[in-house]
N, C-alpha and C positions, 0 to 999 in steps of 0.2 A: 454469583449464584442467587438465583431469587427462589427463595421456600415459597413450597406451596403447601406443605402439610407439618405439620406437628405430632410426634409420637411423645408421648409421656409415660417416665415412670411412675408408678403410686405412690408406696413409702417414702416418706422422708421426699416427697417431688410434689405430688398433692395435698398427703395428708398427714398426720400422723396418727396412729391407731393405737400405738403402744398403755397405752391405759386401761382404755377398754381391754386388750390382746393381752395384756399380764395379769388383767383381773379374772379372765376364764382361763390362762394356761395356770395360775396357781391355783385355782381348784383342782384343776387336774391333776396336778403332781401333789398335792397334798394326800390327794383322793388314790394314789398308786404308790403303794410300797417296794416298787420295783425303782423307783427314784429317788437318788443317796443326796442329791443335791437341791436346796430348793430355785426357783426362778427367781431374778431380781430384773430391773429396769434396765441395770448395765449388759446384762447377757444377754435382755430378748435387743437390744440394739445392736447389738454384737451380729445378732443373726438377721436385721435388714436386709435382704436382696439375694439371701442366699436363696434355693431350689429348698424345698422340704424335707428332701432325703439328705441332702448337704446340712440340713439343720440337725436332723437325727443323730447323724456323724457325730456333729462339736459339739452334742447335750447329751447322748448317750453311746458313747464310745465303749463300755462295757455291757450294750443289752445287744439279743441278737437281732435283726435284721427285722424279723415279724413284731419285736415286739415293739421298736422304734416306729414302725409301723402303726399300731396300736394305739399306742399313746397318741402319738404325733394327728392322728385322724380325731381322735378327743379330744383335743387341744382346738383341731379349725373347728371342731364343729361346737363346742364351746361358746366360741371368737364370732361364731356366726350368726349366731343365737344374738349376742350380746351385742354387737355392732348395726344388730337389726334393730335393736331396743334403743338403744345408745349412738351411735354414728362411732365417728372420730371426728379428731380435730383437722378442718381445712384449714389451709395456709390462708394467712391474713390475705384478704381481695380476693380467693379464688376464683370465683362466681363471676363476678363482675370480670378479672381477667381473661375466662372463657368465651364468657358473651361477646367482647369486643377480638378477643381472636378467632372464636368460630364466624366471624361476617368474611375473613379475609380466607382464612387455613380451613382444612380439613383434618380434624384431632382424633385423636387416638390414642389406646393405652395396649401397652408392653409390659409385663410384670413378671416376677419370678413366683410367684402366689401359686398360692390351691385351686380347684376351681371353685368358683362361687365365690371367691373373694373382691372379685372387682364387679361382681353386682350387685355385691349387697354396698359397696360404696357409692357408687351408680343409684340405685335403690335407697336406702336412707339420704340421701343428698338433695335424689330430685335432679341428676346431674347429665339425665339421656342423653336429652335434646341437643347436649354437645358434641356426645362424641361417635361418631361412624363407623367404629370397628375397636376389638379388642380383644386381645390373644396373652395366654399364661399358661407355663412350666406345667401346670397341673393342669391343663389340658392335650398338651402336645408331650409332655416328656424332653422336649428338646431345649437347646441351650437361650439365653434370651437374644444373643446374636439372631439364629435361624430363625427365632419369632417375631422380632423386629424385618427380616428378610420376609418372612410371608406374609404378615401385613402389606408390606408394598408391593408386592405382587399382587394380591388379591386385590387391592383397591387402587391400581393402577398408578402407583405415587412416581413424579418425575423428579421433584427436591425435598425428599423429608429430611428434616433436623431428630436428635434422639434430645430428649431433655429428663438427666435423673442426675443422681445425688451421690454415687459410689462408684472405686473402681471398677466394679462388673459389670456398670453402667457405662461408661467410658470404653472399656474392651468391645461391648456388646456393639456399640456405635462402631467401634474401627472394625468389625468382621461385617459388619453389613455395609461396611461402606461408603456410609453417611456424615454428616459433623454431628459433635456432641455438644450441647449444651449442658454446663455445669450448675447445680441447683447449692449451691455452697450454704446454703440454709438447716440439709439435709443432715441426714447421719453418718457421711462419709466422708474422704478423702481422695483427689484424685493424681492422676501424676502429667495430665495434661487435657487439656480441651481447648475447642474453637471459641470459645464464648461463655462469660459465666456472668450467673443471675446473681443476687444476694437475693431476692425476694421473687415470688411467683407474678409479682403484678411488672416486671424488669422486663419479662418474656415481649410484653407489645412495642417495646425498645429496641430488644435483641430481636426482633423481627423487622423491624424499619432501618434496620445499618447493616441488616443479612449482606447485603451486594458489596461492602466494606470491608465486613469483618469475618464470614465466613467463607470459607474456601473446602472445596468437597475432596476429601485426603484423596491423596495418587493412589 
């Protein structure tokens, strides 16, 4: 199989934000007395890759529905504010990774984010000119499988690879179809994939032994 495009996860695949993202969600939970619990580093990584409302769930399991809500919408826009001022952290080489894979691929981002959250990374980065499309949960409502699905339909992809860091990452690859590339750097664990990276700059590797190493599941 020879790749011709590249989709990526964000979290824990490109970046990590978690610094900047604990430093606005605990103003906010400070700032609401509706919340028994405060936010630590362990829990916001706990919540990597999950959909928004799936976060509400396993952080506020005793509020009702609107007000997980609430919160949860103070919390990205917070994050958004703050990540505008601040960035995150790119994985060592990113930049220089992209450059030399966008001459060959055509890249992409998949995410299970809010909206706005992958252009304000796009946006403080400086990171356009890479990539050609990008779709998240918090635009569509849908699962990151069917968003990774609309991406390649919309931009006509014949071998895309998914490359992220967790098992919802890995699932989302086997519903659409595709191979997964594993980002083992990341904040996950997975239970199986076509190829895995220790570092984001592996990817120009894992692209030149594609016809070797990956095979497009049955």
């Amino acid at each position: 199989m020879n790749i011709d495009s590249i989709i990526f996860d964000l979290d824990g695949t490109l970046w990590d934000s978690t610094e900047a993202v604990l430093k606005a969600w605990d103003l906010v939970f400070k700032n609401n007395k509706d919340i028994t619990s405060p936010i630590t580093l362990e829990i916001l990584e706990s919540c990597m890759g999950l959909q928004i409302h799936e976060i509400g769930t396993k952080l506020f399991p005793y509020l009702e529905e609107a007000k997980k809500t609430e919160i949860l919408d103070l919390c990205c826009e917070e994050e958004r504010k703050l990540l505008l001022k601040e960035g995150g952290m790119l994985y060592k080489d990113l930049e220089s990774t992209l450059q030399i894979l966008s001459k060959s691929y055509s890249l992409f981002i998949v995410s299970n984010c809010q909206c706005g959250y992958i252009e304000t990374f796009i946006e403080y980065h400086k990171l356009d000119k890479y990539f050609k499309d990008f779709e998240c949960a918090g635009n569509t409502r849908l699962a990151k499988g069917e968003n990774i699905k609309s991406v390649i339909k919309r931009n006509n992809l014949g071998h895309p690879v998914y490359v992220g860091d967790t098992q919802g990452d890995c699932d989302a690859a086997k519903l659409a179809n595709i191979p997964f590339i594993f980002a083992s750097y990341g904040f996950g664990k997975v239970d199986g994939y076509d190829y895995v990276i220790k570092e984001i700059s592996d990817m120009v590797g894992a692209t030149h032994v594609a016809s070797g190493k990956l095979k497009t599941p049955s």
